[in-house]
N, C-alpha and C positions, 0 to 999 in steps of 0.2 A: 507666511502661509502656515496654515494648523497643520499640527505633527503629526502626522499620519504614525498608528499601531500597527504592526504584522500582524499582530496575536487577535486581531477584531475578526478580520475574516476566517478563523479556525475557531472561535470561541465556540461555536456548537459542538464544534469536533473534541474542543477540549473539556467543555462540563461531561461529554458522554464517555471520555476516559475517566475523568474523576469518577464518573459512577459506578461503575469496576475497580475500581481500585488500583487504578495506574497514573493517576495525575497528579499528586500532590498541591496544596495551593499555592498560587507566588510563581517565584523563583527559587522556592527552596526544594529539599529535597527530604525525602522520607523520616519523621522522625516518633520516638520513641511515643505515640499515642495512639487514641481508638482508630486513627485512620489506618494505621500501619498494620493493626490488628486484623483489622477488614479487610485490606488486602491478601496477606497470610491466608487465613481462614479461607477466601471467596478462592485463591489459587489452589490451595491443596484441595479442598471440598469441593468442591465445584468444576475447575477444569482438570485437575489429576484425578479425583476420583471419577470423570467420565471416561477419561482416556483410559483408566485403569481397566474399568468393565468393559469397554471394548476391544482391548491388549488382550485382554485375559479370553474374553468369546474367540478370537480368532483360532487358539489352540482347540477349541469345540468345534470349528465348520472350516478347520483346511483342506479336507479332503470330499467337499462339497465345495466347484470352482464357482458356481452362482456365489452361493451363501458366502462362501469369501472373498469376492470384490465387491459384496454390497457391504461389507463392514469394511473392508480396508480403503472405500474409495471416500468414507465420510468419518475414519479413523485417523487416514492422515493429513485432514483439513485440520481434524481436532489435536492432535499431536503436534503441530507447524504453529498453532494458536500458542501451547504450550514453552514453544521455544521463541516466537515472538516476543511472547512477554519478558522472558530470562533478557535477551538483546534488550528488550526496550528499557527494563528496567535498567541495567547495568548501566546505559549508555543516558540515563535519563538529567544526571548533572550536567552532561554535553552537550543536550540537546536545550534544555533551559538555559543555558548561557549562549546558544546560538539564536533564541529568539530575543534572550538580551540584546546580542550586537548587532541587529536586525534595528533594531530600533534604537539607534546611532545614528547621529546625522549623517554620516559617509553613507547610507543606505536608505537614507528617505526620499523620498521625490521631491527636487527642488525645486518645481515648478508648476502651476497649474495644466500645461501640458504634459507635462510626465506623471501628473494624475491622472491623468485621460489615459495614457500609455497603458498603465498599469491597470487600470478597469481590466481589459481588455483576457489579462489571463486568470486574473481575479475570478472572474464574471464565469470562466472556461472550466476553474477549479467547482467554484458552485455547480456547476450543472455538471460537472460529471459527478460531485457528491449525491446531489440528489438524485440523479439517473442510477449511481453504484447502490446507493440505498435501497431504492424502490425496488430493484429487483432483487438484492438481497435480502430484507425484509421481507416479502413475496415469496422468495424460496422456502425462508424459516418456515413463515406461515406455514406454505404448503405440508413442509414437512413433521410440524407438530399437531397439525390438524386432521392430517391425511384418512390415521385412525377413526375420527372419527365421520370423516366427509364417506371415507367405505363400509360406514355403517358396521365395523370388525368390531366392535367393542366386546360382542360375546367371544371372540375367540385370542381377547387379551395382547393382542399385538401391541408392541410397543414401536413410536417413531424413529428408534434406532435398535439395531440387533446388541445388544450386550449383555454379560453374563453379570448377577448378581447371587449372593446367597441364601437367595429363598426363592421361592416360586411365585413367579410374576404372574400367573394366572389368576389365582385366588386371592380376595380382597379380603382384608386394602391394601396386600402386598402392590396388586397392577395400578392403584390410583397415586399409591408414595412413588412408587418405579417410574409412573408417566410423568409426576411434578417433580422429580427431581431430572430427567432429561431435560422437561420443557425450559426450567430453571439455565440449568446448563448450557443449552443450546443457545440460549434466548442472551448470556452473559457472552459466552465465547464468539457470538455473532456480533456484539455488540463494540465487543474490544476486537476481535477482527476486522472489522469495516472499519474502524475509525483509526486504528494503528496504520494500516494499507491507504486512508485518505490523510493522514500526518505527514506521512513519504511521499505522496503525491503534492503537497502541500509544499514543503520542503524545497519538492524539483519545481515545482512554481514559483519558489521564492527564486531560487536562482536563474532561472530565467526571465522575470522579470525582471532583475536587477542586469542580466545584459542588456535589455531595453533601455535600461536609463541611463547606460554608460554610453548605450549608442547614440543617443539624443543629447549627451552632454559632449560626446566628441563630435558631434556633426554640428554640434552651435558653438564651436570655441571660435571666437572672435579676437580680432588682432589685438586689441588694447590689453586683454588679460589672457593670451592666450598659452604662454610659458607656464606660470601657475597655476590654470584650469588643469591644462595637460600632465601636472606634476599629481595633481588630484585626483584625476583620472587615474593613472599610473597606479598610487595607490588604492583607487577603486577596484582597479582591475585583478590588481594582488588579492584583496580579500574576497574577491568572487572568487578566485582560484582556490582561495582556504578554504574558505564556507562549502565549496564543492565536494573539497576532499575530505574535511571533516563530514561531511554528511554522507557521500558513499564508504568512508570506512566503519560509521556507524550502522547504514542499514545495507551493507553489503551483503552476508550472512543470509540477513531476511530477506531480503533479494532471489537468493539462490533459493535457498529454502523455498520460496513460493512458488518460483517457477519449473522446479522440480518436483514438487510435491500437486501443481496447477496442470501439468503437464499431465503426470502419470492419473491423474482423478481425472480430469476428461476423456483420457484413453478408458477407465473404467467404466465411467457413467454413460461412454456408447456402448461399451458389452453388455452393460445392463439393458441400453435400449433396446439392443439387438435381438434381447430374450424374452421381450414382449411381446404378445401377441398382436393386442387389439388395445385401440385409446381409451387409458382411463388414468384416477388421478394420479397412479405410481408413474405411469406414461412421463404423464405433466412432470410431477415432481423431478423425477431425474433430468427433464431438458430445460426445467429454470434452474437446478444445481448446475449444470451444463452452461449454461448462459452466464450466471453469476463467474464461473469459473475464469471463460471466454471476456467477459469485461473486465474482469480484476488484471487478469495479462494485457488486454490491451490498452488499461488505461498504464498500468507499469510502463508499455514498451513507450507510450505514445509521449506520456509528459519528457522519460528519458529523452525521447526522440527531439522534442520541442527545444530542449537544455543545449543539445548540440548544433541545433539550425541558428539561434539566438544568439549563442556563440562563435557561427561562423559570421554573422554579422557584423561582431566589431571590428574585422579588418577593412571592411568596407567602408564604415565609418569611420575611420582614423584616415583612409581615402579622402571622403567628402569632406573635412578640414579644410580649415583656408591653410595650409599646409606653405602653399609656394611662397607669401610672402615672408615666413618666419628667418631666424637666425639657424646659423649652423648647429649652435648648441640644442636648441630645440627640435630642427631635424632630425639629430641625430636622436634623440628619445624618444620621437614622433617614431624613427624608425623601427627602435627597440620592440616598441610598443606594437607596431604591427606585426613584427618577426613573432614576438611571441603569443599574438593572438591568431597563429597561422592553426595552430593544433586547438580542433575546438575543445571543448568542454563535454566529457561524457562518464553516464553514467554506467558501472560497471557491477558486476557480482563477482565479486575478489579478480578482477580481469579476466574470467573465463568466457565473456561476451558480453557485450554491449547492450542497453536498452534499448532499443530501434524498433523500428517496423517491421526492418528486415529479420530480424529478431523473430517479432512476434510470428513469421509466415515462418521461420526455423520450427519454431514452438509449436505450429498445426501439424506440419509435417511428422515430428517427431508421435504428437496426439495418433494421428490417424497410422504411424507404423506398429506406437504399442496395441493399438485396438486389431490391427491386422493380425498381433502376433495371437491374443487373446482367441478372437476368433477361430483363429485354424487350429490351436489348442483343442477348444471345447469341441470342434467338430468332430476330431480323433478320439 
């Protein structure tokens, strides 16, 4: 059978890091030329000095509570963007040797049924790409066009509040001020959405690959079935690594989003709340909202998926033809369920689990900061 690539169904994902300056090509890693260059430059220039002029506005409108949850609720999307990259970078020799062993025959689909198998989440990771896309692309739009769809252009507004050292009023101070956001927004969106769909990626690989353990222990057959089972065995071990190497890698960013996902939706309803009547600001904040709302639930959902996939293989090592074997087999058959009792999950330095149940923690939490917000500004 042809050797199935892991890296085929992310290749979109990954030319669109390379264009930011986070992918290097190969399997190698960063080295001393123009690409590294471009990196540097497009990090400092570009996502530091937005965060910068937004850090710096907040000490101009903290004693204005509007004016300061509409710069801190789309401040620290872009500050999270910032320390994303630092993780991903760091961890980027890790991560390219995990899609090295990804494409290992211990990891390949043995069989034209276990291609089939694997469509399956494959197919599930695509469409919530393009679903995560659509609406996050949609939001940017909204928000770098917004200026002009309100026809504000006479009174200078720019798509994000920041402070700069000239007066963005007066041209072409307002027309550099708006392309250097648009610039901004338009990179940091870019390597956002696609670093958030790598991890989502990621927890697809690993659960795919409990699918094919479970389809190789539910066909072990008596004539080879002591060696299948020793193969499995070790399949099963490198799911466990690959697990734990990847949540020690994106653990951090884990937290970070769902902390920093959390507190921005609690903001983007107080914003809502201070509108009057429908229009584009309206819109804009409830696809930021939305966008916000699917980036958490597809987090919670794939985590979730990792752990169901891996409650399976004990079931599977069940369906074996188990009862005719030898005692010595037995007894590894046994090992082998004992320790596939504890599924596989993914965590944010242990401080909670990816789940669903998860995600209804995360509304909850949403709708008690917007409550506190609220009775604030009433007083």
């Amino acid at each position: 059978m042809e050797k199935f690539d892991w890296r085929c169904p992310i290749r979109i994902n990954l030319l669109l890091l390379r264009s930011v300056g986070l992918w290097p090509r190969g399997y190698g890693v960063y080295k001393r030329n123009f690409y590294l260059f471009y990196s540097i430059f497009t990090t400092i220039t570009i996502v530091g000095g937005h965060n910068l002029s937004q850090v710096i506005n907040i000490f101009y409108v903290y004693t204005d509570l509007e004016a300061l949850t509409a710069t801190i609720f789309v401040a620290t999307t872009n500050i999270l963007a910032l320390i994303k990259r630092y993780f991903f970078v760091r961890n980027l020799p890790v991560l390219k040797e995990i899609l090295k062993t990804l494409n290992t025959h211990q990891f390949h689909p043995k069989t034209l049924r276990q291609m089939k198998i694997i469509q399956t989440p494959l197919r599930r990771w695509k469409l919530a790409y393009i679903c995560f896309s659509i609406i996050v692309y949609f939001n940017v739009a909204m928000w770098t066009l917004e200026p002009l769809l309100d026809n504000m252009i006479k009174n200078r507004r720019l798509p994000f509040q920041a402070w700069y050292p000239f007066d963005t009023r007066r041209s072409p101070n307002y027309e550099i001020a708006y392309c250097y956001q648009f610039i901004c927004i338009w990179n940091i969106t870019i390597a956002n959405l696609n670093l958030d769909t790598l991890i989502f990626a990621f927890m697809m690989f690993i659960s795919a690959q409990c699918e094919i353990l479970c389809d190789d222990l539910r066909n072990l057959n008596n004539d080879t079935f002591g060696p299948r089972l020793i193969q499995c065995i070790k399949h099963h071990k490198e799911i466990l690594r690959l697990a734990k190497v990847t949540n020690n890698i994106f653990n951090f960013i884990i937290l970070g989003q769902i902390a920093t996902s959390t507190a921005a939706i609690a903001l983007t309803m107080f914003q809502l709340s201070l509108i009057d009547s429908l229009n584009t600001t309206a819109l804009t904040h409830f696809a930021y909202m939305t966008g916000m709302l699917t980036e958490i639930l597809l987090y919670c959902w794939f985590g979730n998926e990792i752990e169901v996939k891996s409650y399976m293989i004990p079931k599977a090592v069940y369906e074996s033809q188990w009862l005719q074997q030898s005692r010595s087999v037995a007894k590894n058959l046994l090992i082998l369920g004992c320790r596939c009792r504890k599924p596989i999950k993914i965590t944010a330095i242990n401080l909670f689990t990816l789940s669903l149940q998860t995600f209804i923690a995360i509304l909850r939490s949403a709708w008690s900061y917007f409550a506190l917000l609220s009775t604030i500004n009433s007083k």
